[in-house]
C-alpha positions in Angstrom: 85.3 -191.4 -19.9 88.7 -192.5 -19.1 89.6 -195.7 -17.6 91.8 -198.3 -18.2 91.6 -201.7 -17.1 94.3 -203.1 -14.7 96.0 -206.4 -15.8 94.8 -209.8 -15.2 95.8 -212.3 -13.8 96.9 -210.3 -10.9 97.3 -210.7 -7.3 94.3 -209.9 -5.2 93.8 -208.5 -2.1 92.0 -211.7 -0.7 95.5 -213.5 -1.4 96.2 -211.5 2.4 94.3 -214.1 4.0 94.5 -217.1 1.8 97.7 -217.4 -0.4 100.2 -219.4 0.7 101.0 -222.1 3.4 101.8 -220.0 6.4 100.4 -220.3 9.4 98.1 -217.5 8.7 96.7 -218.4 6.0 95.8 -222.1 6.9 94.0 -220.0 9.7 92.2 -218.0 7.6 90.9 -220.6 5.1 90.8 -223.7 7.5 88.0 -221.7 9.0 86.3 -220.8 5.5 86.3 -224.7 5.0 84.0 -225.8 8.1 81.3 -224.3 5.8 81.7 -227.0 2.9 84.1 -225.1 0.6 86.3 -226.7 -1.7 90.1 -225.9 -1.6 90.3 -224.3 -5.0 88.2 -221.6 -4.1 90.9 -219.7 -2.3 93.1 -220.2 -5.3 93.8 -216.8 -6.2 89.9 -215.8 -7.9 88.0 -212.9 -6.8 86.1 -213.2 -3.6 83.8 -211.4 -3.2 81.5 -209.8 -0.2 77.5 -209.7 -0.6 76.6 -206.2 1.8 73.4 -207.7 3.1 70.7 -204.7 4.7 68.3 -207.8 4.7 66.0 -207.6 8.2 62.3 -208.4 9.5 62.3 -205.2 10.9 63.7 -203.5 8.2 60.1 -204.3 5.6 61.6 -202.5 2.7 64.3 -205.3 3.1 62.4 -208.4 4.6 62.8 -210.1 0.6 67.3 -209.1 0.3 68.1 -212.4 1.3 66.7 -214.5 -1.9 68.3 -212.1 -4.4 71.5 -212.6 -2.2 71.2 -216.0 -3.3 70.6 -215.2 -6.7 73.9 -212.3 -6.5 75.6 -215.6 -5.7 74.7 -217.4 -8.8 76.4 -214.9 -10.8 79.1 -214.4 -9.0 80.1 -218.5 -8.9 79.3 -218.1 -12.8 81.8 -215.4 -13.6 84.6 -217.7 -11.4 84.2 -215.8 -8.1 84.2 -216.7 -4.7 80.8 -215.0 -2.8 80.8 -214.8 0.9 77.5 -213.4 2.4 77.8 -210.6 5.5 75.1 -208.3 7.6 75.3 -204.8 8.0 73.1 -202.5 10.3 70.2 -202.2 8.5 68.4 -198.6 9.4 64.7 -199.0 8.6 62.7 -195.9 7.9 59.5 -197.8 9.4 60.5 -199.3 12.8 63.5 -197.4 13.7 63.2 -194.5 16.5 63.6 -191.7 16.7 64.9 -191.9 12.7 66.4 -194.0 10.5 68.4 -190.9 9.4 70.5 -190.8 12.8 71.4 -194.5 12.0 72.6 -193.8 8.3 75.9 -192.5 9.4 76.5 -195.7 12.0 75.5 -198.0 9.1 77.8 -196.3 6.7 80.9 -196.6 9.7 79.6 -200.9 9.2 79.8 -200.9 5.7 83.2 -198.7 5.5 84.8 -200.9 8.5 83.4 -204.2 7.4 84.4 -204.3 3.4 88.0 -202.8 5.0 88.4 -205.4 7.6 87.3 -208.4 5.6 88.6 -210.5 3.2 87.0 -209.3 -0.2 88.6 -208.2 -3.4 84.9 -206.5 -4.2 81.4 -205.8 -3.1 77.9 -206.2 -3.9 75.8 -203.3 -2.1 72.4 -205.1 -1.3 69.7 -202.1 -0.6 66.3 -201.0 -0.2 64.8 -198.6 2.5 65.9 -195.1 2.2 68.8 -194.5 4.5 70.0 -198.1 3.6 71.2 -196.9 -0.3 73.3 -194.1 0.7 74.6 -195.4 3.5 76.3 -198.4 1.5 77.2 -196.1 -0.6 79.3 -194.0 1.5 80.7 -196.4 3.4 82.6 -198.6 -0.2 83.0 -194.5 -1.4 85.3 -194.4 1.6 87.1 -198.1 1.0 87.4 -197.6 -2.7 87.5 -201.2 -3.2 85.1 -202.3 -6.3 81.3 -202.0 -5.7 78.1 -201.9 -7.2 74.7 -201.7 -6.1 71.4 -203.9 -6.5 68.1 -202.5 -5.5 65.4 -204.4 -3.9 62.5 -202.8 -5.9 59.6 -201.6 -5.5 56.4 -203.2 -3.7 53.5 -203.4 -6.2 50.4 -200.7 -6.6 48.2 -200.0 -3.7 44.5 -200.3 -4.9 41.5 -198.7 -2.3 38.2 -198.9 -3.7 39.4 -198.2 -7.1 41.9 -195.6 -6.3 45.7 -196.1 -6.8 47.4 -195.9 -3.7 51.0 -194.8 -3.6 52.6 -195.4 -0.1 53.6 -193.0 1.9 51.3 -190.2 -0.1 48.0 -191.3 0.5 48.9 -192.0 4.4 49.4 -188.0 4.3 46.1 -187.7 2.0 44.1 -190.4 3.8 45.2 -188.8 7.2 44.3 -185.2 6.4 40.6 -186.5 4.8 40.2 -187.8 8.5 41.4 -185.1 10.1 39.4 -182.9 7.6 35.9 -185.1 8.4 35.8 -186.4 4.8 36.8 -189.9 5.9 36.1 -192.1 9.0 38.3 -193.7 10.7 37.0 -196.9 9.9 37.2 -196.5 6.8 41.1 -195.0 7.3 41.8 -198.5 8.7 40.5 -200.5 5.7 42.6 -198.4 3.7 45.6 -199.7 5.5 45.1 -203.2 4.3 45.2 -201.8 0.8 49.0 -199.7 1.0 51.5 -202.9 1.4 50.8 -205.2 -0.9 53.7 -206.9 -1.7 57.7 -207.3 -0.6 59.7 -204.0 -1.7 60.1 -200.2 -0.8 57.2 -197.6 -1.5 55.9 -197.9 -4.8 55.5 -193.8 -5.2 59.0 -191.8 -6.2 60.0 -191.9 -2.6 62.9 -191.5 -1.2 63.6 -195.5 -1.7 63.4 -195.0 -5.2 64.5 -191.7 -5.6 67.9 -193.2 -4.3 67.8 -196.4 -6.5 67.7 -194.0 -9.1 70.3 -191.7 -8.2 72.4 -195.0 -8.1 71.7 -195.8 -11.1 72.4 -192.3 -12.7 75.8 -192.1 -10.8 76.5 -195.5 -12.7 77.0 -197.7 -9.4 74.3 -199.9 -10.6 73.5 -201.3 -13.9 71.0 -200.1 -16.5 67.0 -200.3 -16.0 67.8 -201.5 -12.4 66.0 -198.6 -9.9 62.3 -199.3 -11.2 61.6 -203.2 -11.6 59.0 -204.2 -8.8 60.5 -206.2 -6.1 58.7 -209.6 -7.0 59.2 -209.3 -10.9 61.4 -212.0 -12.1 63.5 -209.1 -13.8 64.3 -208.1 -10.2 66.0 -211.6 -9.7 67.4 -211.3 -13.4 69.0 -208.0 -12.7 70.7 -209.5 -8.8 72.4 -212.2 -11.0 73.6 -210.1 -13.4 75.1 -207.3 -11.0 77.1 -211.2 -9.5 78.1 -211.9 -12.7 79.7 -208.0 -13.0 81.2 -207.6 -10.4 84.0 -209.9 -10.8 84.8 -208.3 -14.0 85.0 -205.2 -12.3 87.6 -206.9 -9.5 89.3 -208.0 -12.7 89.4 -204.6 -14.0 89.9 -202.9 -11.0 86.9 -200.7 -11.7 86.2 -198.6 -8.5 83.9 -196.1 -6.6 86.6 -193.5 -7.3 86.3 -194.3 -11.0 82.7 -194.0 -11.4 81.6 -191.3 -8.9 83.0 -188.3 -10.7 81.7 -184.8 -10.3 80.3 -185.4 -13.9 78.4 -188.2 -12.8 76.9 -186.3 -9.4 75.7 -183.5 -12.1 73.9 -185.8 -14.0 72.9 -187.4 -10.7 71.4 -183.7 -9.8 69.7 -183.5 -13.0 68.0 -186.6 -13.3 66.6 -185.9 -9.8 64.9 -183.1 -11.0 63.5 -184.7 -14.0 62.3 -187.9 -11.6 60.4 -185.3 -9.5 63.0 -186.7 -6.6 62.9 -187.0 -3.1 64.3 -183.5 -1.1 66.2 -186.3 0.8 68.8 -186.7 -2.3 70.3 -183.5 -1.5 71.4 -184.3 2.0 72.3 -188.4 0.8 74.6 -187.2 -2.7 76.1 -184.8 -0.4 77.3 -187.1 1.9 78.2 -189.5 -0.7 80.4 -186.8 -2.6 82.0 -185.8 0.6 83.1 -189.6 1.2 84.6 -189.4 -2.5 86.4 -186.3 -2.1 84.2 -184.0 -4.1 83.1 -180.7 -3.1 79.8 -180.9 -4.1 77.5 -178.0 -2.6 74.0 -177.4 -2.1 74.6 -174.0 -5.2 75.4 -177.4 -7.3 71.9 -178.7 -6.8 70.4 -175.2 -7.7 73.1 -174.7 -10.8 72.2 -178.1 -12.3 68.8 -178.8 -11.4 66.8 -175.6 -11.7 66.3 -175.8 -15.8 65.5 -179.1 -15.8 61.8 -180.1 -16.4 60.2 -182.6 -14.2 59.0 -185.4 -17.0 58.1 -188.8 -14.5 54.2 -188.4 -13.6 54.8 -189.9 -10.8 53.1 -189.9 -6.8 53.9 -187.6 -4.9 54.0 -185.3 -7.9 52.3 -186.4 -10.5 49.4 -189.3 -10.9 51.1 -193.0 -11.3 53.3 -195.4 -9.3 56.5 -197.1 -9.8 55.3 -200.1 -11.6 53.8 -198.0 -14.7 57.3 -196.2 -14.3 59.4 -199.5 -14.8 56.3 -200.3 -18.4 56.9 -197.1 -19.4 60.8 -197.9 -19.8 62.5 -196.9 -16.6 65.0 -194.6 -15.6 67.2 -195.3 -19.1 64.0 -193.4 -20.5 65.2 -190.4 -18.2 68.3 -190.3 -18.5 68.5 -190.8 -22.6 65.9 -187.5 -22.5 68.6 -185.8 -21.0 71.1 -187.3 -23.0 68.8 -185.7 -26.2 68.4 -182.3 -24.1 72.1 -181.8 -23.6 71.6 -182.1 -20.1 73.6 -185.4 -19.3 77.3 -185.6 -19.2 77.2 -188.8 -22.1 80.5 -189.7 -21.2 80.3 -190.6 -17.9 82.2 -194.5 -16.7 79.0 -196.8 -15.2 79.8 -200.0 -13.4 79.4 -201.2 -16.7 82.9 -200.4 -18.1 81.0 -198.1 -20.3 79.8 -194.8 -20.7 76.1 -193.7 -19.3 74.8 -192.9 -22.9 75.9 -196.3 -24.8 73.6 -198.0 -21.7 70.7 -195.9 -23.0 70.9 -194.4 -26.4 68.2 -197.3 -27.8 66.1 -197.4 -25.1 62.2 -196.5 -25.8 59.3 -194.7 -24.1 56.7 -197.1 -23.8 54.4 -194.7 -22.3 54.0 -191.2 -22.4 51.5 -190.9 -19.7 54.0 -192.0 -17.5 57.0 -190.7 -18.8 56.2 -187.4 -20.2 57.6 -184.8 -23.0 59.0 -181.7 -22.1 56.1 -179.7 -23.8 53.6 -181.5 -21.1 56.3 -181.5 -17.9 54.9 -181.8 -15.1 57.1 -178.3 -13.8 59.1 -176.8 -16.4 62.1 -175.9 -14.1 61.7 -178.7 -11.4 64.7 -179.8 -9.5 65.1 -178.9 -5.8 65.0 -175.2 -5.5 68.2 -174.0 -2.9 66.2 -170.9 -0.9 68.8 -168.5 0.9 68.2 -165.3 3.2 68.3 -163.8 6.7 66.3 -166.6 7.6 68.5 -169.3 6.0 72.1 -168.2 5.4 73.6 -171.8 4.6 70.2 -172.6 3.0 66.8 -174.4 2.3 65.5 -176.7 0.1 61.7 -176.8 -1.6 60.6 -179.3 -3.8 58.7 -177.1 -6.8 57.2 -180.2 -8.3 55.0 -181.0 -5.5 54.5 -177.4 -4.1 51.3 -174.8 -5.0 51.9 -172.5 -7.6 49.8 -170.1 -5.9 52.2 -170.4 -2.8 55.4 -170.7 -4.3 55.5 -166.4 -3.3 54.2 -165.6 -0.3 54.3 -163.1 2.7 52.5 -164.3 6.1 52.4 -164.2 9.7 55.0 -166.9 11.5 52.6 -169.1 13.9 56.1 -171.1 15.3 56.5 -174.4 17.3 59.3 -175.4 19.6 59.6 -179.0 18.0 57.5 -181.7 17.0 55.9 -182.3 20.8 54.8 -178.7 20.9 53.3 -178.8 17.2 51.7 -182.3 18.0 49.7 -180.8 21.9 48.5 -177.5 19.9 48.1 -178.2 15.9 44.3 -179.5 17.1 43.3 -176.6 19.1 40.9 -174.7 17.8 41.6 -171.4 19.6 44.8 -171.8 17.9 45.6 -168.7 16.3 46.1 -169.3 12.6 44.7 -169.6 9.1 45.7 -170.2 5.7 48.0 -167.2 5.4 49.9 -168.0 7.7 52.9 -169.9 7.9 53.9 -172.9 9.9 57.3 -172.8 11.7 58.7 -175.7 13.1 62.0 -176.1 14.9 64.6 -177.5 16.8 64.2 -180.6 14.5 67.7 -181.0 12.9 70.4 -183.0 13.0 71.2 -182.2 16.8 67.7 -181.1 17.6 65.5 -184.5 17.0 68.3 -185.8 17.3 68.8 -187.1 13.8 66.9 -184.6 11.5 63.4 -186.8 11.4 60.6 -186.1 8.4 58.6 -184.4 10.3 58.8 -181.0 8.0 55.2 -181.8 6.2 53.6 -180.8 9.0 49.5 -181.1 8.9 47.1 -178.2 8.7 45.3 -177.0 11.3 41.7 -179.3 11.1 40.0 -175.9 11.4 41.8 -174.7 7.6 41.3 -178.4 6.6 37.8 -177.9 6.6 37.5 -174.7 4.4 39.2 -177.6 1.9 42.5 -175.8 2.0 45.4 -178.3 1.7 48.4 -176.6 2.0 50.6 -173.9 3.5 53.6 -172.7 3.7 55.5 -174.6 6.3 59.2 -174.2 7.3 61.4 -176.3 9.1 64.8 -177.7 9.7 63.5 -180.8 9.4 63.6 -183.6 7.1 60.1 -185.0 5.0 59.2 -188.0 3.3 60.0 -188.0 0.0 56.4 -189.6 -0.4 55.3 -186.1 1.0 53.8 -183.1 -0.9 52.9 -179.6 -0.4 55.2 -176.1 0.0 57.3 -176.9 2.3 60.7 -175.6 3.4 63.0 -177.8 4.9 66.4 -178.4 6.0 66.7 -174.6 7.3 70.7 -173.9 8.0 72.2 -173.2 10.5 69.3 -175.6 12.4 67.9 -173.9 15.5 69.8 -176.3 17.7 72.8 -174.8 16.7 71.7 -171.2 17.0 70.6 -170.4 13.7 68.0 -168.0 12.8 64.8 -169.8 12.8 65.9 -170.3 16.4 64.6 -166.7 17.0 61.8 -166.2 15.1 58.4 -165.8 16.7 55.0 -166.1 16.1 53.8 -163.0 14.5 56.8 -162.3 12.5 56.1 -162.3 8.8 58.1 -164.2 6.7 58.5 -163.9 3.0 58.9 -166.8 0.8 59.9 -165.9 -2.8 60.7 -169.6 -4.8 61.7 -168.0 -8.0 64.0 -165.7 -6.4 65.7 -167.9 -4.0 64.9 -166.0 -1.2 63.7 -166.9 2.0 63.3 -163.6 4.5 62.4 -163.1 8.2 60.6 -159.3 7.8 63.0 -158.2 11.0 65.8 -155.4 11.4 69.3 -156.6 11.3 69.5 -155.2 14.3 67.0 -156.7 15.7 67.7 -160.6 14.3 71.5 -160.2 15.8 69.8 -158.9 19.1 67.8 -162.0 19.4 70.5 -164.7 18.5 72.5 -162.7 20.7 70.5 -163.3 23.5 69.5 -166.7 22.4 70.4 -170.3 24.8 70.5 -174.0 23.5 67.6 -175.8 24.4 68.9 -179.1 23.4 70.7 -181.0 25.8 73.6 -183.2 24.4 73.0 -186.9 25.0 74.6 -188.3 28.0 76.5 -191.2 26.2 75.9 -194.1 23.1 76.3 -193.6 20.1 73.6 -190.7 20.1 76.4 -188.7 22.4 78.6 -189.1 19.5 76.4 -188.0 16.3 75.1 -185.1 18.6 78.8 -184.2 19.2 80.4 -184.8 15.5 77.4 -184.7 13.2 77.9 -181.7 10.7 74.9 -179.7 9.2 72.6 -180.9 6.5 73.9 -178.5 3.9 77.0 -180.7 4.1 75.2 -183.6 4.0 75.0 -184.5 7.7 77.7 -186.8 7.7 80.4 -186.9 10.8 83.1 -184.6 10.9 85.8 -186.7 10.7 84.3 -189.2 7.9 84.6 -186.8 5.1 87.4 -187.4 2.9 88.2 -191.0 4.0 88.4 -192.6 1.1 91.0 -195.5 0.4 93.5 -197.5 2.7 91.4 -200.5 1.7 94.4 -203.0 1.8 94.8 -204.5 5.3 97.1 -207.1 7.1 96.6 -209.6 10.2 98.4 -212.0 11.9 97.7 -214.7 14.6 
C-alpha cells in the first residue's frame, strides 16, 4: 500500500462552477439555489454526486432511491455538499434483447456525467448485474473519487418448505416441468414464492457476485456485498459510504489508487472462493481495461485455478445470500485468503487502509455456510480458461457448478444457428440427440445476439430429461446467468459472428472437452477447419442505425471484456471548464 493523502484545505474541482463572483458562477449556483440551498454550501466543501441506477423497471433497483437519501445524511454529516443525478439504469429483467448490450451505453452516462458535472466525488449507487460494473467503468475512466454502495440482496425464497434461490430454481423449477415432475400449476405458485422482498437475487448471482468483487477490489467498504436489501445494516452501510466519501475528496483518494493489478488478483481469487458468477470475467476485464491494466483472461486461470471454492452457496452449493451475510460475509472470504496466502494483504481499499486491517478480526459465524478448505465445495474452483482449435482466444467453465463426471468428455456436436433455431427444435422428439452428446449453440455473442445474452445454459432435450439426466455438455458464445448451473462452456472466442471456429462446426462432429487440461478440441483436420472458415459468410447483418449500429460496429470480443474499442484506456481528464 502506498498512498499519500493530498493536502487540505485545497481548492476543489466544484470551485469551476461556484467560486467566485463572476458571471459564471452566479449562473451556476443561482440555479443550485431555486432548490432551497443555502449560500454557504458552495463555499468551497466537497460536493459531491450520488450515481443513482434507481428505476421501476429496473426491480433489482426499485428500493436505490431511500438509501440515496440515507448516502445524503452522511455526506451533510462529514461537511459535504450531495447533489442526487440518474444514470441509465440497464436491468437484467425487463431490458431486451440484454441488459449486457446496455452496460457499455450506461458506463458512456456514468463516464460523461461525473466528467461534465460539478462534483469533486462520487457515490456509485448499484444493484442489478450490468448496473455495478458499468459505474464502475465509467468513474475508472474519470478518475475522480468514487465508491460503491450495493443495494443488497432480496430475502430467501421459501416453496413448500424448500429454499428458493432466484434465478436457480427458475432453471430447476423449469426443467421439472419440462421433465413431467411438476405441473404447471404448480410452476406458477412457485413464482409467488421467488421475489419476496426489494433487492437483487438472493443466490451468488451475478448481482452479488459483483457486489463482492467490489468489495474485494476495495471500491466499497467492508461487509458491504452481503447485507439483505431491507436490513437496517443495508441503510447503516449507505450512510457510512456518505460519510467516506468526503474524506476520500479530502484525500484525494481515487479509482486509480485503489484498482491496482494487486487488487484485480485478489478480485480473481475471491471469485473463485465465492463460487462466482462466469459474468465477472467479462465485467473485471472491462473494468481493468478502463484503468489501464492489462488484465487477461490467462490472469483469471493463473490466480483462480488453486483456489478452493469455500461459500455453499446456490447455484453451487445449498444456501442463499442471507445465511452468507450470518455467517460473516465476504470479510470471512477474504481473511481465509488472507490466512492462505492467497490475498495481496496490502492492497489501498476506499478505506484509506489496506484490505487485511478491514478483515483480520473478523469471525466465521457459520461453517455450513462458509466452509473450510478441507470440506470446499471444489478444491481448485475459480473459472477454468478452456483453449483449443475450437476456442483460440478462449472459453470459460464454471467447475463449481459443473458434473464431475462431465468435466472430460468426447461426444457428437448436435449444433444450433442461434437461440430461435435451438428454441423451434430443442422440443422435437425426432430430434437426434442424447446424453452424450453435446449442445452447440451459436451466433450468440457480442455481435451475434446482439449483445452476448445468457442464453448459454441451454435446457436438455425433454426426451433426456426424462431418463432424469440433468446435464450436458453445452457450448456457446454466449453469456449465462450467474444463477445458472451445469457444464457449460461459454463465451467461445472468436464468436461465430465474427468468423470464429464454432462458426463451422456441424452436427456430428465430436468435440472433446478436457477441464483439467484446458483444452477444448473440434475432432477435425487442420486442413479441414481452415477449409470451412475459408468458405465460411456472416450471417449477421449489422444494425441499420441507433446505438445498436454502434456497439455492433465498435464492440470488441468478450475475452477483452466486451467493452468499445475506443473506451479502453480512457481514464482521467476529469477537470472541465464552461462558460456562458
Amino acid at each position: 500500500m502506498s498512498f499519500t493523502p493530498a493536502p487540505w484545505p485545497r481548492k476543489l474541482r466544484s470551485q469551476e462552477w461556484f467560486g467566485g463572483t463572476s458571471k459564471d458562477a452566479i449562473y451556476h449556483r443561482s440555479w443550485m439555489k431555486n432548490q432551497g440551498l443555502p449560500a454557504d454550501l458552495f463555499d468551497g466543501r466537497p460536493v459531491i454526486g450520488i450515481c443513482n441506477t434507481w428505476s421501476e423497471l429496473t426491480p433489482c433497483n426499485a428500493h436505490l432511491r431511500d438509501l440515496a437519501e440515507r448516502v445524503k445524511f452522511g455526506i451533510y454529516e462529514a461537511g459535504g455538499l450531495p447533489v442526487e443525478f440518474p444514470v441509465f439504469s440497464p436491468s437484467e429483467s425487463t431490458l431486451r434483447p440484454t441488459a449486457m448490450m446496455y452496460r457499455n451505453l450506461c458506463a458512456m452516462d456514468v463516464e460523461e456525467a461525473v466528467r461534465g458535472k460539478c462534483i469533486d466525488g462520487v457515490v456509485l449507487l448499484a444493484g442489478c448485474d450490468k448496473t455495478t460494473p458499468a459505474l464502475l467503468m465509467g468513474a475508472a475512466s474519470v478518475d475522480l473519487p468514487a465508491i460503491v454502495v450495493s443495494g443488497g440482496p432480496m430475502l430467501n425464497g421459501h416453496f413448500r418448505g424448500e429454499r428458493v434461490g432466484s434465478g436457480t430454481h427458475l432453471w430447476r423449477f423449469s426443467e421439472a416441468v419440462r421433465a413431467g415432475e411438476m405441473t404447471e400449476a404448480e410452476f406458477v405458485e412457485a413464482e409467488a414464492s421467488m421475489s419476496r422482498s426489494p433487492g437483487s437475487c438472493n443466490t451468488m448471482g451475478t448481482a452479488s457476485t459483483m457486489a463482492s468483487m467490489a468489495e474485494a477490489l476495495g471500491m466499497a467498504l467492508s461487509g458491504n456485498a452481503a447485507i439483505p436489501a431491507v436490513d437496517s445494516r443495508r441503510r447503516v452501510m449507505a450512510h457510512l459510504t456518505g460519510r467516506r466519501i468526503v474524506d476520500m475528496v479530502k484525500d484525494d483518494l481515487k479509482p486509480s489508487d485503489i484498482m491496482t493489478r494487486e487488487a484485480f488478483e485478489n478480485a480473481i481469487r475471491t471469485n473463485a472462493a465465492i463460487g462466482g458468477s462466469t459474468n465477472a470475467v467479462i465485467h473485471l476485464l472491462a473494468i481493468a481495461g478502463r484503468v489501464g491494466i492489462d488484465l487477461t483472461l490467462e490472469d483469471w486461470d493463473r490466480c483462480g485455478r488453486d483456489v478452493p471454492t469455500i461459500v455453499n452457496l446456490m447455484p453451487s452449493g445449498q444456501h442463499l445470500m442471507e445465511e452468507f451475510f450470518y455467517a460473516g460475509g465476504l470479510p470471512v472470504v477474504i481473511k481465509r485468503l488472507g490466512e492462505a496466502g492467497l490475498l495481496h494483504r496490502d492492497a489501498l481499499t476506499v478505506s484509506g487502509g489496506a484490505i487485511w486491517d478491514e478483515v483480520k478480526e473478523v469471525q466465521n459465524w457459520n461453517e455450513d455456510v462458509i466452509l473450510p478448505v478441507e470440506r470446499a465445495l471444489a478444491k481448485s474452483g475459480g473459472i477454468a480458461v478452456l483453449k483449443g482449435n475450437l476456442a483460440p482466444l478462449g472459453a470459460v467453465l464454471k467447475p463449481s457448478a459443473a458434473t464431475p463426471a462431465l468435466m472430460q468428455h468426447r461426444g457428437r456436436a448436435v449444433v444450433f444457428e442461434d437461440i430461435d433455431d435451438y428454441k423451434a427444435r430443442i422440443n422435437d422428439e425426432d430430434l437426434d440427440i442424447d446424453e452424450s452428446c453435446v449442445m452447440v449453440l451459436r451466433n450468440c455473442g457480442p455481435r451475434g445476439y446482439p449483445g452476448m445474452a445468457e442464453v448459454g445454459n441451454m435446457g436438455l432435450p425433454p426426451k433426456v430429461l426424462r431418463k432424469g439426466i440433468t446435464d450436458m455438455v453445452r457450448i456457446s458464445d454466449a453469456r449465462m446467468s450467474g444463477t445458472a448451473y451445469g457444464t457449460v462452456v461459454l463465451h467461445t472466442s472468436p464468436e461465430a459472428a465474427r468468423g470464429g471456429p464454432l462458426a463451422v462446426v456441424r452436427s456430428g462432429d465430436m468435440i472433446e472437452l478436457d477441464v483439467a487440461a484446458r483444452r477444448l478440441h473440434l475432432d477435425i483436420s487442420n486442413e479441414e477447419l481452415a477449409a470451412r472458415l475459408a468458405a465460411w459468410t456472416p450471417q449477421v447483418k449489422a444494425p441499420a442505425s441507433g446505438y445498436a449500429s454502434l456497439y455492433h460496429e465498435r464492440v470488441m470480443g468478450p475475452e477483452t471484456g466486451a467493452d468499445f474499442d475506443f473506451l479502453v484506456g480512457c481514464r482521467g481528464n476529469a477537470v472541465g471548464k464552461e462558460s456562458h
